[in-house]
LUMLOBA-400133 format. One line per field, with one value per atom (N, C-alpha, C, O): atom name; x, y, z; residue in three letters; residue number from 1. Coordinates in pm, 1 decimal, always signed. Example, Ala and Ser with C-alpha at 12.3 -4.5 7.8 and 13.67 -1.06 7.14 Angstrom:
atom	N;CA;C;O;N;CA;C;O $
x	+1319.0;+1230.0;+1320.0;+1423.6;+1285.0;+1367.0;+1290.0;+1340.9 $
y	-569.0;-450.0;-330.0;-331.9;-225.0;-106.0;+3.0;+113.8 $
z	+780.0;+780.0;+780.0;+846.5;+708.0;+714.0;+787.0;+803.9 $
type	ALA;ALA;ALA;ALA;SER;SER;SER;SER $
seq	1;1;1;1;2;2;2;2 $
END
This chain:
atom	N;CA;C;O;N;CA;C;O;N;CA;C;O;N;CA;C;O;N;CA;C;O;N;CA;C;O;N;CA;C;O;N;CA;C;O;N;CA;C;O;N;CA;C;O;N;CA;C;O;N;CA;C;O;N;CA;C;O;N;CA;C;O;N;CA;C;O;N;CA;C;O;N;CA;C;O;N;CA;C;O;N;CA;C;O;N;CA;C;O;N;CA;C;O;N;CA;C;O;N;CA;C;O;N;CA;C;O;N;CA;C;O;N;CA;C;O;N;CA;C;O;N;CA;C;O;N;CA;C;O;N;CA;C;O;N;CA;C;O;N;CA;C;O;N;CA;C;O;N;CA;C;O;N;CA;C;O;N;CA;C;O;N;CA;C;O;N;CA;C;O;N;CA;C;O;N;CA;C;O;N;CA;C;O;N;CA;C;O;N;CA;C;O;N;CA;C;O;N;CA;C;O;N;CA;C;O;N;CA;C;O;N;CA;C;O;N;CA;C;O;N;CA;C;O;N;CA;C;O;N;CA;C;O;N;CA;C;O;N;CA;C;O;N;CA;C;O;N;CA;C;O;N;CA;C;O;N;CA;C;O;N;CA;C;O;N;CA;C;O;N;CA;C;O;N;CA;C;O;N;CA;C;O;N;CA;C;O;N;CA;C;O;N;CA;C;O;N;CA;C;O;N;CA;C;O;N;CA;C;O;N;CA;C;O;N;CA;C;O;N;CA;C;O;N;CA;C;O;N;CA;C;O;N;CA;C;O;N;CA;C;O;N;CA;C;O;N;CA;C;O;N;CA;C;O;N;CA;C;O;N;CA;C;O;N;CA;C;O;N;CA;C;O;N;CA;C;O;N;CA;C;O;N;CA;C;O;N;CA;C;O;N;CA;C;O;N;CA;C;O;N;CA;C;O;N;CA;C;O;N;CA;C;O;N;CA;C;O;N;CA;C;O;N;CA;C;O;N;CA;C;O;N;CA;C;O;N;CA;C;O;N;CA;C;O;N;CA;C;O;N;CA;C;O;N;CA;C;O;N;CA;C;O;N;CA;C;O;N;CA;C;O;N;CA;C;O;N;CA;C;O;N;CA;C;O;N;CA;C;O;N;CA;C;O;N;CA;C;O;N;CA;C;O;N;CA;C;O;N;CA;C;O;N;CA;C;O;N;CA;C;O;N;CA;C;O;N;CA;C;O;N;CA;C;O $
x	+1087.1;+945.7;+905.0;+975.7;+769.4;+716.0;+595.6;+517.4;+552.2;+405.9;+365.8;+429.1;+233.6;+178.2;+37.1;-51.5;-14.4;-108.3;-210.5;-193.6;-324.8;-429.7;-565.6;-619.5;-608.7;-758.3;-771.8;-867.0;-686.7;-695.0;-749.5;-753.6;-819.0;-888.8;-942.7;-874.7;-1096.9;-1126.1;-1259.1;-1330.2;-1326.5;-1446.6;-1524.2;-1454.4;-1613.3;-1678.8;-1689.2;-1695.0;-1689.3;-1736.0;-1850.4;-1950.3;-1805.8;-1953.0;-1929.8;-1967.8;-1857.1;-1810.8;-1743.6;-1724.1;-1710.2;-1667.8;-1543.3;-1590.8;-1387.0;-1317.4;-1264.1;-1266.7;-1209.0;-1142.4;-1028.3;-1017.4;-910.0;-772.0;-758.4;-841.8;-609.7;-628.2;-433.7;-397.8;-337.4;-243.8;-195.4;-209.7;-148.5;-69.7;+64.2;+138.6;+102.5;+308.2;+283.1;+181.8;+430.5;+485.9;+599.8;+660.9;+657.7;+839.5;+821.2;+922.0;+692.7;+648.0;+654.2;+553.8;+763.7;+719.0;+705.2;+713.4;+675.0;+619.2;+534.1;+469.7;+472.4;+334.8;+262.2;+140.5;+347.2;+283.7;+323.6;+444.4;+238.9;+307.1;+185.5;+70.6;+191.8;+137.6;+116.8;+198.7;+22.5;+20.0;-34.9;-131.2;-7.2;-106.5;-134.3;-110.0;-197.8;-183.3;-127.6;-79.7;-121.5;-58.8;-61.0;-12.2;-120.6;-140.9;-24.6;+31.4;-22.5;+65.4;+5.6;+0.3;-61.7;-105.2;-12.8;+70.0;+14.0;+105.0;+85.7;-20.7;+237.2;+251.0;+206.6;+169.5;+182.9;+158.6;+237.4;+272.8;+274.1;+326.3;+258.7;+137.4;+336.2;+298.0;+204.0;+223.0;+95.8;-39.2;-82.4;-132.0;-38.2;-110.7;-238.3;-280.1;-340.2;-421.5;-506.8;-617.0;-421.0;-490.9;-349.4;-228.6;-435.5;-292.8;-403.9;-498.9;-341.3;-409.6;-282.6;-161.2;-327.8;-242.6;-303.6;-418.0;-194.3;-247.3;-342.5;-409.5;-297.3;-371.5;-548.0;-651.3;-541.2;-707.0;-737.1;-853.9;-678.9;-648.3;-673.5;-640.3;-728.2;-713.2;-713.5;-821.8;-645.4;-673.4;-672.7;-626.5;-739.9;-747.9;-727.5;-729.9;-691.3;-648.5;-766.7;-873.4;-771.2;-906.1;-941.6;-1047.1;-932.4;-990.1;-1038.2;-1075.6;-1023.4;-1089.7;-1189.2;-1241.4;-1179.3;-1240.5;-1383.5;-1427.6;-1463.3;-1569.1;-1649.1;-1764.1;-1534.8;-1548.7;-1473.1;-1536.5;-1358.0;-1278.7;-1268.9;-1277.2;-1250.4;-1221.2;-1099.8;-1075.0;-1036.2;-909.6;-909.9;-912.6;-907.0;-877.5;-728.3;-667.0;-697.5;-596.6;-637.6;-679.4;-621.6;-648.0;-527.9;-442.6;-478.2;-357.7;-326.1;-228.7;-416.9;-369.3;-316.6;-251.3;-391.8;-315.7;-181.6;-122.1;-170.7;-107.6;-152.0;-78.1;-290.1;-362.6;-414.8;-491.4;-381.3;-436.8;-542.7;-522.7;-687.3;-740.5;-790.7;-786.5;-841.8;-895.9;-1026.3;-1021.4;-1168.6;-1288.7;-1284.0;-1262.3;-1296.8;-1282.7;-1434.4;-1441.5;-1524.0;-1670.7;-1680.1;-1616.6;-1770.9;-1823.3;-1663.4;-1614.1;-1627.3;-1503.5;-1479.8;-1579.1;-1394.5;-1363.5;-1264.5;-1150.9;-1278.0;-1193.0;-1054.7;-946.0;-1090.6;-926.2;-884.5;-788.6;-969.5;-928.0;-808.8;-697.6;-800.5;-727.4;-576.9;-525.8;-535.8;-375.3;-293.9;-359.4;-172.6;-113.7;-97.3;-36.3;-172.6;-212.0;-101.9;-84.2;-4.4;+123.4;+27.5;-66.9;+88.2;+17.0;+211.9;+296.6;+239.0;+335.7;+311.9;+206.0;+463.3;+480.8;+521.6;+639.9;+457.4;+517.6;+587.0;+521.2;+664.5;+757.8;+661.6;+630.8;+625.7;+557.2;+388.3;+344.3;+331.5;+178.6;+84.6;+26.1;+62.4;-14.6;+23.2;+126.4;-146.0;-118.3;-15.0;-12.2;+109.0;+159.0;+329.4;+403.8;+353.7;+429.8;+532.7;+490.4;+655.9;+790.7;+747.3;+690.9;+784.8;+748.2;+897.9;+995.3;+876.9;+1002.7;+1009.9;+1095.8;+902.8;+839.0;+766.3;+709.8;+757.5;+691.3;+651.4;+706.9;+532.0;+459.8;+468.5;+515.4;+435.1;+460.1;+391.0;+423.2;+280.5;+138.5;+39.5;+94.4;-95.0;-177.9;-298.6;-358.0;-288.0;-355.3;-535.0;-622.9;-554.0;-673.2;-752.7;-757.0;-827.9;-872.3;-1012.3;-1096.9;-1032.2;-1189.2;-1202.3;-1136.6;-1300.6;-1407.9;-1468.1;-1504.4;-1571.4;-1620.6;-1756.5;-1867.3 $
y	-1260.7;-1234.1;-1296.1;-1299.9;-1349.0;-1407.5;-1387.9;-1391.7;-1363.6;-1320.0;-1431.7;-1465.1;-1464.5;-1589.1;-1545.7;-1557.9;-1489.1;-1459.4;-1599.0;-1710.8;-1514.7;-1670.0;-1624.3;-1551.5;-1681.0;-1642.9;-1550.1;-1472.2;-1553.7;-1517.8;-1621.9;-1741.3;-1523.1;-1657.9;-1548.1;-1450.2;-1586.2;-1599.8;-1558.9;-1652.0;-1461.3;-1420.9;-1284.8;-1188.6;-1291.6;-1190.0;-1050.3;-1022.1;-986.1;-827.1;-841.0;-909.6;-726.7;-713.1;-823.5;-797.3;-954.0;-1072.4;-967.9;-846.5;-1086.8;-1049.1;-1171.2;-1270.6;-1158.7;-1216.2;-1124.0;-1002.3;-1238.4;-1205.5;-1277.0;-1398.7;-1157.5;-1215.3;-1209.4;-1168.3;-1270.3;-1306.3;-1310.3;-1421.3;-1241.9;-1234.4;-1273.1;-1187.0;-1356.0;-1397.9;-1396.0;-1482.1;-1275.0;-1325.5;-1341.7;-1329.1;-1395.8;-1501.6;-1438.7;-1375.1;-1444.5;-1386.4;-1261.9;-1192.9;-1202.9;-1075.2;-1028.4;-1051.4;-970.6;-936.8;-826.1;-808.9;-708.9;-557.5;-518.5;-518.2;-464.6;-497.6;-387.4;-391.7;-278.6;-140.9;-166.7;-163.1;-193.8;-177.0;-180.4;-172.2;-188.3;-121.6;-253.6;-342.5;-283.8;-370.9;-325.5;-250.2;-345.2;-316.9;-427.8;-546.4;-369.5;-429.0;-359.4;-250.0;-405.9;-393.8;-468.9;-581.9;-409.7;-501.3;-408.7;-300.0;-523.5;-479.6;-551.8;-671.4;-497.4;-537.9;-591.0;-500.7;-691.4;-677.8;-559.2;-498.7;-505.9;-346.5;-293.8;-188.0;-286.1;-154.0;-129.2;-230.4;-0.3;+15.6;-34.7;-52.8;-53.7;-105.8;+5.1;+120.3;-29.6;+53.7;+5.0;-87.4;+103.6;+60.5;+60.5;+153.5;-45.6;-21.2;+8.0;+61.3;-43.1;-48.8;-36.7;-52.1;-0.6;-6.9;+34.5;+111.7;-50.2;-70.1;-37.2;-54.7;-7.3;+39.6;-66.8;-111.9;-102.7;-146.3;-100.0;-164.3;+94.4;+177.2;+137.6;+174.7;+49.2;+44.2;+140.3;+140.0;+204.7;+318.7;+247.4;+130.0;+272.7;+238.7;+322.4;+380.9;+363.1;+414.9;+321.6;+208.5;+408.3;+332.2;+423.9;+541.9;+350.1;+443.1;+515.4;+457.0;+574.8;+633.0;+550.8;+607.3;+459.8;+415.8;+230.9;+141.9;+220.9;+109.4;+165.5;+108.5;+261.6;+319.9;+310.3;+321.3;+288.3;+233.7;+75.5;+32.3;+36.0;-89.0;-200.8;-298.8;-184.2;-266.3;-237.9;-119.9;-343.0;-301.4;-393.8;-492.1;-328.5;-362.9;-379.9;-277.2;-519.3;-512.7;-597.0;-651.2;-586.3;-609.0;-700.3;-646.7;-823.6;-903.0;-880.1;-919.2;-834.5;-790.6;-898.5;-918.2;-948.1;-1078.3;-1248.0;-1345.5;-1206.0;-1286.8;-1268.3;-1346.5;-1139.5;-1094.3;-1113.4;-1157.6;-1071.9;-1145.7;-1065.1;-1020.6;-1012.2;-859.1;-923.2;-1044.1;-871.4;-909.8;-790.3;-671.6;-830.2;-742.8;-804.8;-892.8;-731.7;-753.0;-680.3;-559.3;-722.7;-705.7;-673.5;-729.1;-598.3;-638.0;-512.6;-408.2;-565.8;-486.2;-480.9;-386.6;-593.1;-585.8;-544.9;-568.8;-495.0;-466.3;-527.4;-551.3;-541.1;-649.3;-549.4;-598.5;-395.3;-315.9;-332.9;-268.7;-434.6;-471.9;-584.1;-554.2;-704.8;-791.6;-728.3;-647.3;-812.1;-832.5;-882.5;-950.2;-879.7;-968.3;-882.0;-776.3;-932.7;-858.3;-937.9;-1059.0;-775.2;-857.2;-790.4;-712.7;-846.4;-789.0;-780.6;-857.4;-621.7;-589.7;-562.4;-538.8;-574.9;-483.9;-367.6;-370.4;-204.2;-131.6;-1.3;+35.7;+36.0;+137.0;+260.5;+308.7;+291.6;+404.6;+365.1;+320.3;+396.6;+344.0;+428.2;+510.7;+400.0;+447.8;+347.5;+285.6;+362.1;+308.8;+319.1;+431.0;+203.5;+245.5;+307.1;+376.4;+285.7;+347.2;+242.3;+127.3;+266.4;+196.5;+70.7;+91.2;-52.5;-160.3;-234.8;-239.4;-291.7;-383.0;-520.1;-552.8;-576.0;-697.2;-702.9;-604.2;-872.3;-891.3;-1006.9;-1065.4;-1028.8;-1138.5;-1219.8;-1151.7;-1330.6;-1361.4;-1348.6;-1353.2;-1329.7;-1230.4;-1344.1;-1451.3;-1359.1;-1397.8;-1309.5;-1201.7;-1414.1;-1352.8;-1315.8;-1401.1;-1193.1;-1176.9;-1141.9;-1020.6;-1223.5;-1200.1;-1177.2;-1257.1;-1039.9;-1037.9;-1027.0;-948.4;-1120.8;-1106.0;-1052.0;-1006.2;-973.5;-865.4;-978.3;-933.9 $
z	+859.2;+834.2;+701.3;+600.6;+715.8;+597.1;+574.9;+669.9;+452.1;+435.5;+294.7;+194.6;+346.2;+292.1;+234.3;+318.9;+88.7;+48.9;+4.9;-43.9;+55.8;-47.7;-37.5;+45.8;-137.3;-178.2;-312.6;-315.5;-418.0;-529.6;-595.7;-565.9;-752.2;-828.3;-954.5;-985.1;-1032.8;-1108.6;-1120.3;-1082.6;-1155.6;-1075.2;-1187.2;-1219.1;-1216.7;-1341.9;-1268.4;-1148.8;-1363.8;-1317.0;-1251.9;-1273.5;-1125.9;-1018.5;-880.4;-766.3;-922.9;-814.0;-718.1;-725.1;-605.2;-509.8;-444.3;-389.3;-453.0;-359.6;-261.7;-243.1;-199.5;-29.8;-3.5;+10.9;+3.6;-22.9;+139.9;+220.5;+167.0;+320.9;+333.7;+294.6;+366.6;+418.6;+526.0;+612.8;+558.2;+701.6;+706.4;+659.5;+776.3;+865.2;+942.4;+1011.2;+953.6;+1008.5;+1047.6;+961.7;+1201.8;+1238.8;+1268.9;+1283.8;+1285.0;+1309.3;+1487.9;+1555.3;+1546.6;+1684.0;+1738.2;+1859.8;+1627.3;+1692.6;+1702.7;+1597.8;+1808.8;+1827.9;+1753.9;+1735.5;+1707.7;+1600.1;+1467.0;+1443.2;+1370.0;+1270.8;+1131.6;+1174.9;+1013.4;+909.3;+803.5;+826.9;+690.8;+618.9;+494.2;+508.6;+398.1;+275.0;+179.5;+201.9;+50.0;-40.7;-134.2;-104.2;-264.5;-401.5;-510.8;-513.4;-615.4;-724.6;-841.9;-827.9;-971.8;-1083.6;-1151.7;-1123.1;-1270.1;-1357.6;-1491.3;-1503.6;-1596.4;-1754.4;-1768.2;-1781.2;-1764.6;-1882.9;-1783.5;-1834.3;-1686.2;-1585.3;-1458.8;-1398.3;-1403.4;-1279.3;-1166.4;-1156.7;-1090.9;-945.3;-902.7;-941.7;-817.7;-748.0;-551.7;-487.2;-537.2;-386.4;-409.6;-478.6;-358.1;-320.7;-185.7;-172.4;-95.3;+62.5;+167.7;+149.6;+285.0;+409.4;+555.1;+568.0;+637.2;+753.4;+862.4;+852.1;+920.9;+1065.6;+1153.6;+1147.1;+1247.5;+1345.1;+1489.2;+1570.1;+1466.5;+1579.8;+1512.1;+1567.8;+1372.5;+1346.9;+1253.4;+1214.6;+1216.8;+1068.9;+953.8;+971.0;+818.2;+690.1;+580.4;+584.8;+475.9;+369.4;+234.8;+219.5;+142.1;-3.7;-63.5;-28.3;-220.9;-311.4;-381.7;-362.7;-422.2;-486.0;-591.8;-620.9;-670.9;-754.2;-696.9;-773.3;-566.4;-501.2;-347.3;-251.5;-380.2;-258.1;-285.0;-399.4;-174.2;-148.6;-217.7;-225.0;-251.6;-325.9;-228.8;-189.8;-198.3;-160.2;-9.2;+24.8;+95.9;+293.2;+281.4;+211.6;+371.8;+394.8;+552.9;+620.7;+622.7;+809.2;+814.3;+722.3;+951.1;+1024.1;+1161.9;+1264.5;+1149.7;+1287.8;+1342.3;+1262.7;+1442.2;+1511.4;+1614.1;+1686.7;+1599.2;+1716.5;+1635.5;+1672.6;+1507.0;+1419.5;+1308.2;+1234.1;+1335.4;+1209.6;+1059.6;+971.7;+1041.4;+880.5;+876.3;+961.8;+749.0;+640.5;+587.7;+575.6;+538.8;+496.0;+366.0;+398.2;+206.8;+146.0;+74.5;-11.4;+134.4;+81.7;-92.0;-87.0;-203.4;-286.7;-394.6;-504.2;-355.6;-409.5;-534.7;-549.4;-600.4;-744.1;-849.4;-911.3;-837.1;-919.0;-1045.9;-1114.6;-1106.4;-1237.3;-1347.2;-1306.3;-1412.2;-1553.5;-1490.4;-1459.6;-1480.2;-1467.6;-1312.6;-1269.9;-1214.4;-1077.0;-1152.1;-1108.4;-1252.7;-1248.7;-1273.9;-1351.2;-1164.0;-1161.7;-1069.5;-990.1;-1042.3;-912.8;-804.2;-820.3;-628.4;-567.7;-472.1;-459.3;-381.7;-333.9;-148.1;-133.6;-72.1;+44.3;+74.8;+29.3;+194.2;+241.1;+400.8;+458.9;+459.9;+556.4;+540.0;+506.2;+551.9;+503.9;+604.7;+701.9;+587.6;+642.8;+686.5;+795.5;+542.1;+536.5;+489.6;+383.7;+595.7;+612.1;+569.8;+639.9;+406.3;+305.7;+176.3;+150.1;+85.1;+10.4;-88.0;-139.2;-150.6;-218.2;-136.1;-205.5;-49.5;+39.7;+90.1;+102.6;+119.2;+109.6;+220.9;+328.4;+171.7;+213.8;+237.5;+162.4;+373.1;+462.2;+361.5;+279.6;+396.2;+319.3;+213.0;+166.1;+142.0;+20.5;+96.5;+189.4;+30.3;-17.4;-171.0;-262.2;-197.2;-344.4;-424.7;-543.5;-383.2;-472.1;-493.4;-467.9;-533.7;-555.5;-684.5;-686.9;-765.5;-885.5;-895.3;-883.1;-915.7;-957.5;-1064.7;-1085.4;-1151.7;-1272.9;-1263.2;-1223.0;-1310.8;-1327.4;-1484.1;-1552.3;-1534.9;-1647.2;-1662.1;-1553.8;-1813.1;-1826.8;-1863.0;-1893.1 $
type	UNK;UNK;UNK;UNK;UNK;UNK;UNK;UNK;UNK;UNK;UNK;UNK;UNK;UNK;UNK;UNK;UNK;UNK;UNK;UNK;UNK;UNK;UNK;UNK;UNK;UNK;UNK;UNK;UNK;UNK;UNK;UNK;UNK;UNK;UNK;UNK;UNK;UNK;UNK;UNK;UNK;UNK;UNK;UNK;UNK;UNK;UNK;UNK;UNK;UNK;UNK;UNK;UNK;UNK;UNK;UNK;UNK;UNK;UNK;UNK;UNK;UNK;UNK;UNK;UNK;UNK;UNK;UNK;UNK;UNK;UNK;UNK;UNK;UNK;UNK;UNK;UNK;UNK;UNK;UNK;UNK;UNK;UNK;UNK;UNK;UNK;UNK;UNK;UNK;UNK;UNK;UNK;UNK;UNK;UNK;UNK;UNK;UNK;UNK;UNK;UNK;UNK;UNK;UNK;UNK;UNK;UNK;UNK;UNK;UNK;UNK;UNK;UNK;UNK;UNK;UNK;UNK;UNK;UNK;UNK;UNK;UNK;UNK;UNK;UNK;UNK;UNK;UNK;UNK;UNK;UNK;UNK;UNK;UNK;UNK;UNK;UNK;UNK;UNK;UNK;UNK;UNK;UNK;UNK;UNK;UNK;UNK;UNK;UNK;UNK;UNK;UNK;UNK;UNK;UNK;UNK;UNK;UNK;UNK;UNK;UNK;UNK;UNK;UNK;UNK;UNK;UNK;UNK;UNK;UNK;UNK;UNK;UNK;UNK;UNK;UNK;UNK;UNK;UNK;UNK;UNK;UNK;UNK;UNK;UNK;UNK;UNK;UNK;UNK;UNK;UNK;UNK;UNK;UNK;UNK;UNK;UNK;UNK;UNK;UNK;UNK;UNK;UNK;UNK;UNK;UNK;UNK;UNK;UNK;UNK;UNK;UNK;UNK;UNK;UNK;UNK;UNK;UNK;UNK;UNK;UNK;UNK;UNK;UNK;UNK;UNK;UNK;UNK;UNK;UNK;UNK;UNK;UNK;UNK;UNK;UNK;UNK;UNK;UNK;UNK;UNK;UNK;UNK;UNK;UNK;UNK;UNK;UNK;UNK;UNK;UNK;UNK;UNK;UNK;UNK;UNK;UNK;UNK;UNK;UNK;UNK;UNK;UNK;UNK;UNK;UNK;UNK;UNK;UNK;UNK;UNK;UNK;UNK;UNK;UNK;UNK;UNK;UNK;UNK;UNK;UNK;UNK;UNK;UNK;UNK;UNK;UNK;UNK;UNK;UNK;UNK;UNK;UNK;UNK;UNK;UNK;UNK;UNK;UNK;UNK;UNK;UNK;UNK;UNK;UNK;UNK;UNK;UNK;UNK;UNK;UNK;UNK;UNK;UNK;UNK;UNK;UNK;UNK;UNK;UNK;UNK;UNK;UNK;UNK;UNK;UNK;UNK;UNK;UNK;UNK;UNK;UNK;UNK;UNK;UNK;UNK;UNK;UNK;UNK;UNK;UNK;UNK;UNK;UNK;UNK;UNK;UNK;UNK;UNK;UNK;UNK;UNK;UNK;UNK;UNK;UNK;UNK;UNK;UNK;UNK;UNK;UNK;UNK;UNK;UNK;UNK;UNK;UNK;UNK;UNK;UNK;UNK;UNK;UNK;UNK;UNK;UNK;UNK;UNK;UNK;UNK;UNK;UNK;UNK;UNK;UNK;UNK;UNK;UNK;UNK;UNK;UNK;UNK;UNK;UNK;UNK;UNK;UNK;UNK;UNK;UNK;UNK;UNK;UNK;UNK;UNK;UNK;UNK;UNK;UNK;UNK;UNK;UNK;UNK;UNK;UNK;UNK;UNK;UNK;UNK;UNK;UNK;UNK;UNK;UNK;UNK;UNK;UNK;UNK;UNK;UNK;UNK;UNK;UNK;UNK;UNK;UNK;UNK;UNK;UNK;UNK;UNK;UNK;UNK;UNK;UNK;UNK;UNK;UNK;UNK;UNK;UNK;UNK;UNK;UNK;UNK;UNK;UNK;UNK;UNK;UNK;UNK;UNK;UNK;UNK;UNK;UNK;UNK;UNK;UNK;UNK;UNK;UNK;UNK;UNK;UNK $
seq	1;1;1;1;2;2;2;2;3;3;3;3;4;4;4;4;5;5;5;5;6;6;6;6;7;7;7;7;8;8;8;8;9;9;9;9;10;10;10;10;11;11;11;11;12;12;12;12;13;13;13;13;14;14;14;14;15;15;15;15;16;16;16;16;17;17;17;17;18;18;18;18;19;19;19;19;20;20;20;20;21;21;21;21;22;22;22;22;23;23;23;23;24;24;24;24;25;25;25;25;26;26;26;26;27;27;27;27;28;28;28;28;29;29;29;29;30;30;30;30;31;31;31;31;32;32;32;32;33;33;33;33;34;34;34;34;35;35;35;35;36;36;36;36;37;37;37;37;38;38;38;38;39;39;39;39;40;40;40;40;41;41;41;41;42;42;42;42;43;43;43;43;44;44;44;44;45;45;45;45;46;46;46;46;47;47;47;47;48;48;48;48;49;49;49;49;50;50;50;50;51;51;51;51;52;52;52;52;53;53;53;53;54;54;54;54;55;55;55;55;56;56;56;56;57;57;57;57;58;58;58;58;59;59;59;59;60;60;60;60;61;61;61;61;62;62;62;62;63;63;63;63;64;64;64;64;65;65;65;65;66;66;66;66;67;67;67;67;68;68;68;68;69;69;69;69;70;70;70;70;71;71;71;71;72;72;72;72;73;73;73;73;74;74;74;74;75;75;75;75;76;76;76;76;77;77;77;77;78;78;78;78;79;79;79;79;80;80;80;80;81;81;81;81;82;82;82;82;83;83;83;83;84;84;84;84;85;85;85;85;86;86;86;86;87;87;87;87;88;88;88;88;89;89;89;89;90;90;90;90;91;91;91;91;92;92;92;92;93;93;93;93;94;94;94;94;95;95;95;95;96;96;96;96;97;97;97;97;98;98;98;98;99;99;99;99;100;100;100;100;101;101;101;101;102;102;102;102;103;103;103;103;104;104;104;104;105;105;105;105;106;106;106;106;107;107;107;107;108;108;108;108;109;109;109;109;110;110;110;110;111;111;111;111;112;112;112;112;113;113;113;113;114;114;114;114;115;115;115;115;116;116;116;116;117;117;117;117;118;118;118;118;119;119;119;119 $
END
C-alpha cells in the first residue's frame, strides 16, 4: 500500500486549500482514512477520518472549518481546508487507519504535504 499526498502550499489566514490523498495496493472494500498534521515542537494531531460506510469525524478545533470525503471508487481522501489559521500550518500526513477516528492507530503513512498559513 501506498499513499500519495498533494495539494499543500502557502496561503494567508482566512484562504482556503484542498489536500487530495490517493492509495495505491488497496483491495478492501471497508476501510477508514484520515488526516494528521504535526506541527515544529508539537505532538502529532488528528485532524479528520472518513469511513468508507460514508461516516466522518473532526477534531474539535477544525470542526466546521475543514470537510473531509472519501471517493471509494478511487481510493482518494480528500480535505477542504477553509477560514484557515497561522495555528492550521504544519505537515499534513493522510493515513490508513486501524482505528477510525481522528488521531487513531494507523496501518499506513503517507509522506506528508506541507501547509503554511500566514497571518
Amino acid at each position: 500500500v501506498q499513499l500519495a499526498e498533494f495539494g499543500g502550499g502557502s496561503v494567508q489566514a482566512g484562504g482556503t486549500l484542498r489536500l487530495s490523498c490517493v492509495a495505491s495496493g488497496v483491495t478492501y472494500k471497508s476501510y477508514c482514512m484520515g488526516w494528521v498534521r504535526q506541527a515544529p515542537g508539537k505532538e502529532r494531531e488528528g485532524v479528520a477520518a472518513a469511513d468508507s460506510d460514508g461516516s466522518t469525524m473532526y477534531a474539535d478545533s477544525v470542526k466546521g472549518r475543514f470537510t473531509i470525503s472519501l471517493d471509494n471508487a478511487k481510493y482518494t481522501l480528500y480535505l477542504v481546508m477553509s477560514s484557515l489559521k497561522p495555528e492550521d500550518t504544519a505537515m499534513y500526513y493522510c493515513a490508513i487507519l486501524r482505528d477510525c477516528r481522528p488521531g487513531g492507530a494507523a496501518s499506513y503513512w503517507g509522506q506528508g504535504t506541507q501547509v503554511t498559513v500566514s497571518s
